[in-house]
N, C-alpha and C positions, 0 to 999 in steps of 0.2 A: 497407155493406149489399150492394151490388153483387155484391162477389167471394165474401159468406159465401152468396148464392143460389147464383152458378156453381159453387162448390165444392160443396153440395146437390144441384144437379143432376150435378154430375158423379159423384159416390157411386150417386146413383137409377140414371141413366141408363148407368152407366158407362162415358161420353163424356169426351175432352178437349176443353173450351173455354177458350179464350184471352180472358183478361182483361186483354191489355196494347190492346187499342182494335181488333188483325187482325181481328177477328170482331164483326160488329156485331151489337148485341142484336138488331135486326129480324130476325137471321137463325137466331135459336133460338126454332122455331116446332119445334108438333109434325113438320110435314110433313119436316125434316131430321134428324129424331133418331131411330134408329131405338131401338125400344123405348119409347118416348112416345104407348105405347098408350091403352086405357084403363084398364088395370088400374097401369100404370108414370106416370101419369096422379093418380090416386087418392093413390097410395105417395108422390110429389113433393108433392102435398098436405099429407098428414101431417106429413113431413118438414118442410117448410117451415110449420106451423104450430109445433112443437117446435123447429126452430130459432131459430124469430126471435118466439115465447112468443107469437102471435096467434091468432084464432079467424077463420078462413075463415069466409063464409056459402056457400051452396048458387049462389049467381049467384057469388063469386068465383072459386069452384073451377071453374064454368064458365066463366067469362072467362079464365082460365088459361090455356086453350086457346089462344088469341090468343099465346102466345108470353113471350119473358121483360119483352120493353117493358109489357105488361100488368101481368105479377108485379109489376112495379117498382111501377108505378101502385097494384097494389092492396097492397103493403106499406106506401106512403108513408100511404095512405088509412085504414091502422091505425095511423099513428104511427113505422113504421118507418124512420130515416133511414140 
């Protein structure tokens, strides 16, 4: 589940993040990505609903924000493993 977000985010964002452990999730927060607006924001949403066949609510999409340790949180919390 991990590397198919990083790989969504890096398509959205179009960023390279390191999924071999250099780059800790706590450090993919909006605040370091540039383009993890709110419109780039929105778009990662979607995306990551179509990817991984789940239904965001309106508080996940806002916890989001929080970064990708959240995402994780709120994927497993739909069943995502």
């Amino acid at each position: 589940m991990l590397e198919r977000l990083l790989i969504v985010m890096e398509k959205i964002f179009d960023v390279e993040l390191v999924s071999d452990g250099s780059t800790a999730l706590a450090d993919i927060v909006p605040e370091a990505i540039e383009g993890w607006d709110s419109m780039g924001h929105l778009n990662l949403a979607m995306a990551i609903q179509d990817e991984f066949s789940v239904e965001l609510t309106d508080d996940d999409i806002e916890n989001m924000l929080d970064g990708a340790e959240e995402i994780v949180r709120i994927l497993k919390k739909h069943g995502v493993n």
